[in-house]
MARZA-238877 format. One line per field, with one value per residue (C-alpha): residue number from 1; residue in three letters; x, y, z. Coordinates in steps of 0.05 Angstrom, whole numbers, padded with zeros to 5 digits. Example, Ala and Ser with C-alpha at 12.3 -4.5 7.8 and 13.67 -1.06 7.14 Angstrom:
# MARZA-238877
i	1  2
aa	ALA  SER
east	00246  00273
north	-00090  -00021
up	00156  00143
This chain:
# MARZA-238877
i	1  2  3  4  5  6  7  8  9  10  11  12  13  14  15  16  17  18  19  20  21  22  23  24  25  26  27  28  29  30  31  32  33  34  35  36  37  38  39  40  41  42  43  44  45  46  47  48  49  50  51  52  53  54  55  56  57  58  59  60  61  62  63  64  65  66  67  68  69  70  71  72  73  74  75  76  77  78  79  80  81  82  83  84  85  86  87  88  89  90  91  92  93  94  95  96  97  98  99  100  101  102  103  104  105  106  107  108  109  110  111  112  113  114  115  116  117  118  119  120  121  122  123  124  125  126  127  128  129  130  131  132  133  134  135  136  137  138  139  140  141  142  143  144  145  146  147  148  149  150  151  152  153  154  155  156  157  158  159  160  161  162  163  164  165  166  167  168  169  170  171  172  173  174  175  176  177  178  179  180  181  182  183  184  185  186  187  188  189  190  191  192  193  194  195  196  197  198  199  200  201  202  203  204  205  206  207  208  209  210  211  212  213  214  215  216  217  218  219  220  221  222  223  224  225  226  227  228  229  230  231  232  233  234  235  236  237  238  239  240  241  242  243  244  245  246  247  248  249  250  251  252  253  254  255  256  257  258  259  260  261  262  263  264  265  266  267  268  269  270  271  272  273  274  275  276  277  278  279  280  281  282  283  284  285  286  287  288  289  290  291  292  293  294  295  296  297  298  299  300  301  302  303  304  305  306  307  308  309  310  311  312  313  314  315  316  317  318  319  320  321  322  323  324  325  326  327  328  329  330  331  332  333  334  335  336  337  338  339  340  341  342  343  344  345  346  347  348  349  350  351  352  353  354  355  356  357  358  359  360  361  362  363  364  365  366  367  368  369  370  371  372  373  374  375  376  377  378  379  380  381  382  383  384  385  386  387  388  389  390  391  392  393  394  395  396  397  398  399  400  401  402  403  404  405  406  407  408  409  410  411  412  413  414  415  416  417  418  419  420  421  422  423  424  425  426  427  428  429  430  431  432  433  434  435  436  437  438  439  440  441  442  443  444  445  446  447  448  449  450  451  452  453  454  455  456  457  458  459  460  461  462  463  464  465  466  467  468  469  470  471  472  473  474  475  476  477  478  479  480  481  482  483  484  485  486  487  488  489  490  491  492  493  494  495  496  497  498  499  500  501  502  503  504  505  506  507  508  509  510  511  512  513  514  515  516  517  518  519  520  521  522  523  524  525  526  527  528  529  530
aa	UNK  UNK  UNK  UNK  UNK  UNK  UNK  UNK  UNK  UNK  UNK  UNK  UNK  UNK  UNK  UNK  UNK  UNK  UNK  UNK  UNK  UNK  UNK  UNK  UNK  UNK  UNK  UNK  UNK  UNK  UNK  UNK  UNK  UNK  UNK  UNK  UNK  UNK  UNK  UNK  UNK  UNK  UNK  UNK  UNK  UNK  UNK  UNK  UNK  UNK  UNK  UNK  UNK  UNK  UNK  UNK  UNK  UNK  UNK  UNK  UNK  UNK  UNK  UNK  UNK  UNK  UNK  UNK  UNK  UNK  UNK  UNK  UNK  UNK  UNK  UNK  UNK  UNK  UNK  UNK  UNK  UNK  UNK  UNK  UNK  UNK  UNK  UNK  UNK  UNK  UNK  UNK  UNK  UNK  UNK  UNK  UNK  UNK  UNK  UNK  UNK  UNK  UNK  UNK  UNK  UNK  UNK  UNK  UNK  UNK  UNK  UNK  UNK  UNK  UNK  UNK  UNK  UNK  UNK  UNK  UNK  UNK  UNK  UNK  UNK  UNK  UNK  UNK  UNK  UNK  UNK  UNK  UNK  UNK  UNK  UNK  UNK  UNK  UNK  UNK  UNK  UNK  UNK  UNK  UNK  UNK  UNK  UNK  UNK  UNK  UNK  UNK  UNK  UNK  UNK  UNK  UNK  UNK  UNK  UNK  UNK  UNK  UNK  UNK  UNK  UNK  UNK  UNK  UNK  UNK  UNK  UNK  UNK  UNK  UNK  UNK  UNK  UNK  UNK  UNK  UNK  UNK  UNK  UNK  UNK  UNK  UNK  UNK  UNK  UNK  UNK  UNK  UNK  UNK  UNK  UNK  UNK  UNK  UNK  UNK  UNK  UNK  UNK  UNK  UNK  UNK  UNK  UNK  UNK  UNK  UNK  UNK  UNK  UNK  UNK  UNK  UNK  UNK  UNK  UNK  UNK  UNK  UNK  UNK  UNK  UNK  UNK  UNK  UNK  UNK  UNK  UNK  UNK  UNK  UNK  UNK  UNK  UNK  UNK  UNK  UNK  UNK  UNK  UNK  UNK  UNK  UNK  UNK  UNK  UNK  UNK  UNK  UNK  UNK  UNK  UNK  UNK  UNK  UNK  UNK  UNK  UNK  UNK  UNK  UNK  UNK  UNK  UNK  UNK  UNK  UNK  UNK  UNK  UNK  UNK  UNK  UNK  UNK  UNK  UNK  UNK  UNK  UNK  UNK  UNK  UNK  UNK  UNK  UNK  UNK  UNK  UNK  UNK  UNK  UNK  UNK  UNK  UNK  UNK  UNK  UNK  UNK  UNK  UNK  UNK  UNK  UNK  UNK  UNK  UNK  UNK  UNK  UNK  UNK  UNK  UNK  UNK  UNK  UNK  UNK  UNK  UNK  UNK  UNK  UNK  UNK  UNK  UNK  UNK  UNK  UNK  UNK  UNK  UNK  UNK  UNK  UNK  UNK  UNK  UNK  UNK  UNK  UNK  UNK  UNK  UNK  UNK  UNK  UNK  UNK  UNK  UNK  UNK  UNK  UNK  UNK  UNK  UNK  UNK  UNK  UNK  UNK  UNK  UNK  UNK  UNK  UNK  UNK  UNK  UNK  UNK  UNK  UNK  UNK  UNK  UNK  UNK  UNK  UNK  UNK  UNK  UNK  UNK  UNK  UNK  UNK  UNK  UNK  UNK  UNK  UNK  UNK  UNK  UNK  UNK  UNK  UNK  UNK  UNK  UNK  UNK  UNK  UNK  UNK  UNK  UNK  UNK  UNK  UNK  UNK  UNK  UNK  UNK  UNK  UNK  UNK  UNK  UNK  UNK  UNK  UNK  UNK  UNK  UNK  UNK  UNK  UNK  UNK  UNK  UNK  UNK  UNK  UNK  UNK  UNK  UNK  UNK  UNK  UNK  UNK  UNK  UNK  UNK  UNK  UNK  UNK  UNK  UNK  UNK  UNK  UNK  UNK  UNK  UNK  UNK  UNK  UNK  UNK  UNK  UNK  UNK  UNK  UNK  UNK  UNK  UNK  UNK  UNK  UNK  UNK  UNK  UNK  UNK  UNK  UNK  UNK  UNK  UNK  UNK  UNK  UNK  UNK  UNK  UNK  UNK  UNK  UNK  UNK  UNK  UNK  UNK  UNK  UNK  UNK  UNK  UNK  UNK  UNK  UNK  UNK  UNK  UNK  UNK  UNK  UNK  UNK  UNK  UNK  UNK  UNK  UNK  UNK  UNK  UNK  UNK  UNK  UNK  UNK  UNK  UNK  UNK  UNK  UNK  UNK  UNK  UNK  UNK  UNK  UNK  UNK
east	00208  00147  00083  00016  00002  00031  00002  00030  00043  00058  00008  -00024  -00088  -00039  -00004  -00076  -00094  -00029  -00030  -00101  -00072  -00017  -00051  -00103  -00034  -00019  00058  00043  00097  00079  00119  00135  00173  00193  00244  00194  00141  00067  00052  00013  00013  00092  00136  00201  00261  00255  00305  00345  00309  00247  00200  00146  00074  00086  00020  -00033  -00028  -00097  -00121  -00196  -00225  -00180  -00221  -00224  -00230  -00167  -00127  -00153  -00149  -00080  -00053  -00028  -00034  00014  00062  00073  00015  -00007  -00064  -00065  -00128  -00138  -00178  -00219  -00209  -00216  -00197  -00225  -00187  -00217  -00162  -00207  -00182  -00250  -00235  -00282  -00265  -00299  -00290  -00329  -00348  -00411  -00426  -00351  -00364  -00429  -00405  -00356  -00407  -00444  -00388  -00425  -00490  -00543  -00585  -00532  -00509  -00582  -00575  -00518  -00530  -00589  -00540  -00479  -00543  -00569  -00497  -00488  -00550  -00537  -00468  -00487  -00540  -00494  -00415  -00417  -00424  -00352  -00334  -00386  -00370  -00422  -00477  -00459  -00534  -00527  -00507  -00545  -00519  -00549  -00508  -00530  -00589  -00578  -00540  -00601  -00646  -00605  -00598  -00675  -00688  -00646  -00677  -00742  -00717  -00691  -00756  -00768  -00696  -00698  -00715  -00661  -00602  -00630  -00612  -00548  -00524  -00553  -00549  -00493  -00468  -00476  -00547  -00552  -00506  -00547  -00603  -00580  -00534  -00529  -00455  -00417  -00344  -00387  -00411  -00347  -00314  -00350  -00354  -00281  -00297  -00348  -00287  -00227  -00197  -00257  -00254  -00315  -00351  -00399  -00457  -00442  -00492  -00457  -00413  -00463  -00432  -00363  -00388  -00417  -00348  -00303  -00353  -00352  -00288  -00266  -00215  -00208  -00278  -00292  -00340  -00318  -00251  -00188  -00125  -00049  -00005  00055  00120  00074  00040  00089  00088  00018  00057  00105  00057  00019  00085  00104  00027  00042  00117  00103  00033  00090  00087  00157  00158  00207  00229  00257  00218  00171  00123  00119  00065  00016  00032  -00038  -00046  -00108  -00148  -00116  -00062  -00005  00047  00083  00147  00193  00234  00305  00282  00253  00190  00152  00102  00040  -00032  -00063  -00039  -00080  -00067  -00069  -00055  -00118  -00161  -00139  -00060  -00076  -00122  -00088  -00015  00000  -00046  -00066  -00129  -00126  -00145  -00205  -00273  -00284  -00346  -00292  -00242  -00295  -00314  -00245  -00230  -00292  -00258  -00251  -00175  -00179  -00142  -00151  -00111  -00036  00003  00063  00109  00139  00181  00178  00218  00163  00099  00049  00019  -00061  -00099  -00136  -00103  -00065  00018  00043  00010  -00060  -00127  -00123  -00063  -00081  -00130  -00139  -00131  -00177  -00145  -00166  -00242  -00295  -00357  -00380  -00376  -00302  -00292  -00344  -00286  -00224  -00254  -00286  -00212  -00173  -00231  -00206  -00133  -00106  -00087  -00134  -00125  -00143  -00143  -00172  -00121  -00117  -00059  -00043  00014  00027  00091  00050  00027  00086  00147  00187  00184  00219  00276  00271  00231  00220  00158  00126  00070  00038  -00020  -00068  -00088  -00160  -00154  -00100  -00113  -00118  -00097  -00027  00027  00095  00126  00082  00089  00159  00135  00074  00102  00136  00082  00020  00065  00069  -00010  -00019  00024  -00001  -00064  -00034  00007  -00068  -00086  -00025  00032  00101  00085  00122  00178  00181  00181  00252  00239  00180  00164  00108  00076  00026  -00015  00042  00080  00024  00031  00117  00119  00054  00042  -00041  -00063  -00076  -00046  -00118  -00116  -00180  -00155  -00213  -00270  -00325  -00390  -00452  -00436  -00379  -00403  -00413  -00430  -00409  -00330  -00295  -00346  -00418  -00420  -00353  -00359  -00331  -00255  -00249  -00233  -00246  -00173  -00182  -00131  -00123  -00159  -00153  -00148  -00127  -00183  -00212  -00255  -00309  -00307  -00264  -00216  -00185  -00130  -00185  -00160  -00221  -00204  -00148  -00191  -00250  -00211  -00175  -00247  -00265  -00204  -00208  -00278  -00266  -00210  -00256  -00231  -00250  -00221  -00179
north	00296  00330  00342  00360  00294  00227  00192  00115  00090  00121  00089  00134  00149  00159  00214  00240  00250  00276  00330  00357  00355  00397  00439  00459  00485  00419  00396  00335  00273  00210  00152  00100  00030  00018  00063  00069  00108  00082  00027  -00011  00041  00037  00022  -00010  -00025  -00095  -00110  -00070  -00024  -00048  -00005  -00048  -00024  -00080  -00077  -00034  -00033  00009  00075  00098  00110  00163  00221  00276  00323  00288  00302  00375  00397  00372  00398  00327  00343  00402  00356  00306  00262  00239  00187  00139  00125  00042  00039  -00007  -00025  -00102  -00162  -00240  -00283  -00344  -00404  -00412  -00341  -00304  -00245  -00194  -00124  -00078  -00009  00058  00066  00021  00010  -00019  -00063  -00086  -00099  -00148  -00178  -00189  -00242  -00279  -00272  -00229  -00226  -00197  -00140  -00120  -00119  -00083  -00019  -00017  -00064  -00006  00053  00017  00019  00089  00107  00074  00104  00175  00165  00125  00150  00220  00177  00156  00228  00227  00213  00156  00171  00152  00130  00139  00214  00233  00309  00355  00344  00265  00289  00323  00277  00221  00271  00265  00192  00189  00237  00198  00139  00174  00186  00120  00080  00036  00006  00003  -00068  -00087  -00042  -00078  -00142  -00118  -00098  -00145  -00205  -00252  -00217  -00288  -00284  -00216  -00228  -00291  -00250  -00197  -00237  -00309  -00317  -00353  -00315  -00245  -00269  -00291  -00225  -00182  -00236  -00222  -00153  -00187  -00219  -00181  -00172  -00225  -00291  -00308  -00342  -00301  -00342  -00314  -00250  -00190  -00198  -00166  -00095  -00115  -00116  -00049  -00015  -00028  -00004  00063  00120  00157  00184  00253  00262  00216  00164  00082  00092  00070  00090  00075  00121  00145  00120  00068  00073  00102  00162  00179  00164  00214  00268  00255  00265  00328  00354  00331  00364  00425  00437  00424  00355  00320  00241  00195  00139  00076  00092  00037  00044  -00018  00016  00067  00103  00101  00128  00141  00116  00173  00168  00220  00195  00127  00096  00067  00003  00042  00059  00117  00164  00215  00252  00277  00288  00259  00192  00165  00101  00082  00005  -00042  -00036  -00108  -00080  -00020  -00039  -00105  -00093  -00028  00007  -00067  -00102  -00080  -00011  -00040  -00055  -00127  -00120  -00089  -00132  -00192  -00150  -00154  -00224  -00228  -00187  -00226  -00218  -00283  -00264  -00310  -00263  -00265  -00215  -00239  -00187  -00201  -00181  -00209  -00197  -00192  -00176  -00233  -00242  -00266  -00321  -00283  -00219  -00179  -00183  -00123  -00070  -00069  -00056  -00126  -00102  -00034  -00053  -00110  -00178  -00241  -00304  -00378  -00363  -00366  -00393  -00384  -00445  -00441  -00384  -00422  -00482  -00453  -00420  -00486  -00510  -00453  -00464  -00528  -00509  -00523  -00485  -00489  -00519  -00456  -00390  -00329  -00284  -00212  -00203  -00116  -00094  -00030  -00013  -00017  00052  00071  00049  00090  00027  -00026  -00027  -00014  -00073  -00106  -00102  -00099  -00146  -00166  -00223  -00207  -00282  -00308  -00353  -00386  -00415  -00355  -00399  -00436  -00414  -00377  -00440  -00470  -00431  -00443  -00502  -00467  -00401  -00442  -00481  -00417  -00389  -00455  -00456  -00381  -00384  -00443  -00413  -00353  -00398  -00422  -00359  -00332  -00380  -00376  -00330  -00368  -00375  -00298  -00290  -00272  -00251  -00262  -00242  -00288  -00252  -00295  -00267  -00277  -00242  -00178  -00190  -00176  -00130  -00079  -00096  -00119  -00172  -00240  -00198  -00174  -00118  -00078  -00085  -00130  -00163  -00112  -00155  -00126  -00116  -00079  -00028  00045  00061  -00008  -00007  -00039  -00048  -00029  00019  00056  00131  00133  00139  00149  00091  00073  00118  00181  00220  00147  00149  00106  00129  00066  00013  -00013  00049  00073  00067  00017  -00010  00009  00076  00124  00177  00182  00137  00188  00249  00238  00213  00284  00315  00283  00288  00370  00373  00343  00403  00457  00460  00452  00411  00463
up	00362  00376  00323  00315  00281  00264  00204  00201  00132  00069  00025  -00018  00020  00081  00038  00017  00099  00112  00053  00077  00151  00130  00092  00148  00195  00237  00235  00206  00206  00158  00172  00127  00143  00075  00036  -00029  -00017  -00037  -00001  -00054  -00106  -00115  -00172  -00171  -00220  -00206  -00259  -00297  -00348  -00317  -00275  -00248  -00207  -00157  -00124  -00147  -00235  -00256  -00237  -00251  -00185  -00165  -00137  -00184  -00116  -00092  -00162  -00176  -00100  -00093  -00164  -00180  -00252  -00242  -00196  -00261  -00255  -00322  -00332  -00397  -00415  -00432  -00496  -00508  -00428  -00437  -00491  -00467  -00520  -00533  -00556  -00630  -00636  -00623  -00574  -00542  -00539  -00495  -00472  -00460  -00544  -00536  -00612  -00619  -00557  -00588  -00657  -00619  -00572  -00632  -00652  -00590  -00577  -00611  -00560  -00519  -00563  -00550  -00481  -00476  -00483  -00435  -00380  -00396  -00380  -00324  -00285  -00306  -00267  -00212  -00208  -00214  -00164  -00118  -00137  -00094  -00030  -00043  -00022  00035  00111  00115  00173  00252  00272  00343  00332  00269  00244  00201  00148  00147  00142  00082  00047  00065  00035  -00035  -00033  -00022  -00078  -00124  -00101  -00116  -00187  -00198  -00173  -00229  -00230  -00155  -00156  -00197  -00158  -00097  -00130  -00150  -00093  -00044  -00084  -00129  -00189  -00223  -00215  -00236  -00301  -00319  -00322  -00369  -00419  -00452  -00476  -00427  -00446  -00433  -00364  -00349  -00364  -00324  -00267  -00255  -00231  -00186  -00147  -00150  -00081  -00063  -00034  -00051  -00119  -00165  -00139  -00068  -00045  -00045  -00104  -00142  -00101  -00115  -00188  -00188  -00147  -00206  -00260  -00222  -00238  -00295  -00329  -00366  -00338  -00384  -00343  -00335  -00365  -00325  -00342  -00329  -00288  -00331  -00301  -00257  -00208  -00160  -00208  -00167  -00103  -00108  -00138  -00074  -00030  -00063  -00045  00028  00028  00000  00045  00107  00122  00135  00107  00141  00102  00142  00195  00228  00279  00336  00383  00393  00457  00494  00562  00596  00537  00494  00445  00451  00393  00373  00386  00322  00319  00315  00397  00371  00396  00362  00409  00377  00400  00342  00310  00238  00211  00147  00167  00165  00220  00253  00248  00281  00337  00354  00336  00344  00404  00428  00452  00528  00495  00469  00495  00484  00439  00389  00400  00389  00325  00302  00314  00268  00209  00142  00125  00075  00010  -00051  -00095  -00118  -00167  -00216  -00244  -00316  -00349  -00426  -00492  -00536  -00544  -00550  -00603  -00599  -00633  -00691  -00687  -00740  -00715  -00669  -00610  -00625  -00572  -00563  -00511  -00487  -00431  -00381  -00422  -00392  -00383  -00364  -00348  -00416  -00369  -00301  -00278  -00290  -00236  -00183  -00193  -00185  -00121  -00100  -00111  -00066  -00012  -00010  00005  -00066  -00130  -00182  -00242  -00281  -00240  -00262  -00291  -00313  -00355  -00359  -00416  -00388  -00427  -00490  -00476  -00439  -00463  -00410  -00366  -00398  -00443  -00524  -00555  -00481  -00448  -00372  -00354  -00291  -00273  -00217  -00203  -00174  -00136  -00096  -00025  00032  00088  00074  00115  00079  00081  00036  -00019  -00019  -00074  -00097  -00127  -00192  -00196  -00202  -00249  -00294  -00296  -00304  -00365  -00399  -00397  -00438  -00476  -00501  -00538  -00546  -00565  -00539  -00478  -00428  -00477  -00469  -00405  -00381  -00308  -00250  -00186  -00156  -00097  -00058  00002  00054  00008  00008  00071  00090  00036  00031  00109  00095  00149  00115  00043  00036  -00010  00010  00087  00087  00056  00026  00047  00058  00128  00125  00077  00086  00157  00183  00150  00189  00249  00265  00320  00316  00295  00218  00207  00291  00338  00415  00436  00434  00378  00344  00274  00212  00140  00104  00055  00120  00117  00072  00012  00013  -00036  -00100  -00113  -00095  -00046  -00017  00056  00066  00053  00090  00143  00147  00145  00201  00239  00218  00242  00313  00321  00298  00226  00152  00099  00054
């Protein structure tokens, strides 16, 4: 078989590079080794009657270029917006609510602290300036220093004149981003369960503690997105998230690309430091001039073209690539809805967004990190609890409902074999810390899927079951994701690329990895983005 281009891996920013690629008039083949299409972003009918996003659960950084270019909306995409977007119970029955309608989420601080519901509004303005100023590099191809082009230059000249704008907050973004969102939420806010909340943002996909530099950015990536234009509101995709999945792979079929399910790629065929197409585990080979990856960087370079392809100051570089994962997901599903301390019986807010479990202080999140550096489970991991099926009943059965737990933090470097006897056991803890503020939630839970990082791993294919392909740190940001010195979205073979969350921006169900990877990948053969 014979192509212009070969895109590895049907995750969804692999189906956003291949539907530009197609669309500019290359023969473009995606390849993906599962039969579900997504990647991360899939759903599954785990059990019967229940559709379950098995990875990814949220949308809200989706690229609004990526969903209006590629008609998703007119290829059944459908967004549901999570109002109010967040609930913290507290076991005395106190709960915050927060969400983009400020005055509600400071009448419910208020329940707290004061001081804080002061503070709110001017924390909530502060982010929303930064993001404006800082959001539109998510679509950007960050700068290549050595080979500075015009357009760089341009977009430097906009960052600088926001900068220029923004010059009395500049102290405090530089402290945001640079330094540990702990320090930064200390200093804005007094109530330990309102700390806490917005810490978890701070870590998600991290392994790293709230006190640890850089978190600080991780906190300000999940503030930015929308929804409905309607700025810092995620939503739920309709049917789960695989829903987005196949929108994407009806964009790619109908521009011309060809998907091939079942079909997984062992090696990058390299020869004379350029790649010329792949070969497949069924014996398989698929010639092509161009090959992207939407794997993480250490998959691609190591596994699949190899490291005698690489100069060793890359290879070095990748050894140096931090693949830890501290993170787990747990697929439910329950037979009722639970039912929180201090809240009036049946669906309320309390269950629309993302509900905060087993951290009300700070110092609780530095522990159970402290405890998974350490190589064990914590006692109480940081849990976010989503209730998707409250807002779409389509995906469990009349009166039954679909929950999953995306847990903080379990230990990133146990071998599979180990969590033979740990699954049960994060499971236990994760529900008796629901069980606190919301009694009899383990007695409703009638089926789970525990999937720890080796799990990730086998199933999604991420190194170490990382889900950003690798740690966002301050040096692997922008211009240096995944490695100082290699051209963005390019790599040292010629005609290999990568597309995937090891690139900038970086993680989350953006889009934008897989189109400014085809950008770039246009732009080398002469051609625009269409």
């Amino acid at each position: 078989m014979r192509c212009d281009a070969v895109v590895i891996g049907a995750g969804h920013n692999g189906l956003v590079c291949g539907a530009y690629l197609a669309r500019a008039g290359l023969r473009v083949a995606i390849l993906e080794r599962r039969e579900v299409l997504g990647g991360a972003a899939s759903s599954e009918e785990l059990w019967p009657g229940y559709r379950v996003s098995r990875g990814a659960y949220v949308a809200g950084l989706l690229r609004p270029a990526v969903v209006q270019e590629l008609r998703l909306a007119d290829r059944g995409l459908r967004l549901l917006r999570r109002a109010p977007s967040s609930f913290t119970p507290l076991p005395d029955g106190r709960g915050l609510l927060l969400g983009a309608d400020v005055a509600q989420s400071c009448a419910s601080i208020r329940r707290f602290s004061v001081r804080d519901a002061v503070a709110y509004p001017d924390y909530e303005s502060f982010l929303d300036r930064v993001a404006r100023w800082l959001e539109p590099l998510l679509d950007e191809t960050p700068p290549d220093p050595p080979r500075l082009r015009a357009h760089d230059l341009a977009v430097a000249w906009r960052v600088a004149r926001g900068a220029f704008a923004l010059r009395r907050d500049l102290p405090d973004i530089a402290s945001l981003l640079l330094g540990p969102a702990r320090a930064t939420l200390e200093g804005w806010f007094t109530s330990e369960p309102l700390r806490a909340t917005f810490a978890t943002d701070a870590v998600i996909g991290a392994f790293a503690p709230p006190s640890a530099a850089g978190t600080g950015y991780v906190l300000f990536h999940h503030v930015m997105g929308e929804t409905h234009g309607e700025r810092g509101v995620w939503a739920y995709v309709e049917g789960g998230m695989g829903r987005l999945s196949d929108a994407l792979a009806d964009a790619a079929r109908e521009a011309g690309a060809e998907i091939l399910r079942g079909a997984e790629v062992t090696r990058v065929r390299i020869a004379h430091g350029r790649a010329h197409g792949v070969e497949l585990a069924d014996g398989r080979e698929i010639e092509a001039p161009l090959v992207v990856s939407n794997a993480d960087p250490r998959r691609t370079l190591f596994e699949l073209a190899g490291r005698e392809h690489l100069p060793e100051r890359v290879a070095r570089s990748l050894d140096a690539l931090d693949f830890r994962s501290g993170s787990a997901k747990l697929n439910l599903a329950l037979d009722r809805l639970p039912s929180f301390r201090g809240c009036a019986p049946g669906a309320g807010p309390e269950h629309r967004g993302t509900i905060h479990l087993g951290a009300y202080d700070l110092d609780t999140i530095e522990s159970a990190f402290d405890a998974a550096a350490a190589g064990r489970l914590p006692e109480r991991p940081i849990v976010e609890l989503t209730l998707p099926s409250v807002l779409d009943p389509s995906l469990a059965p009349p009166g039954r409902i679909v929950a999953s737990m995306f847990v903080q933090y379990v230990p990133p470097s146990l071998p599979a074999s180990a969590w033979d006897a740990l699954r049960a056991e994060l499971a236990v803890r994760c529900f008796a810390m629901a069980d606190e503020v919301a009694p009899g939630f383990s007695a409703s839970v009638q089926q789970c899927e525990v999937l720890a990082p080796p799990d990730l791993e086998r199933l999604f294919g991420l190194s170490g079951g990382h889900i950003f392909h690798g740690a966002m740190s301050l040096d692997r940001l922008f211009f240096l994701r995944p490695l100082p010195g290699l051209a963005p979205y390019r790599t040292p073979v010629d005609g290999l690329y990568l597309c995937g969350a090891g690139t900038h921006p970086g993680g989350g169900v953006m889009g934008a990895c897989g189109r400014n990877a085809a950008r770039e990948i246009l732009r080398d053969r002469g051609r625009k983005l269409s």
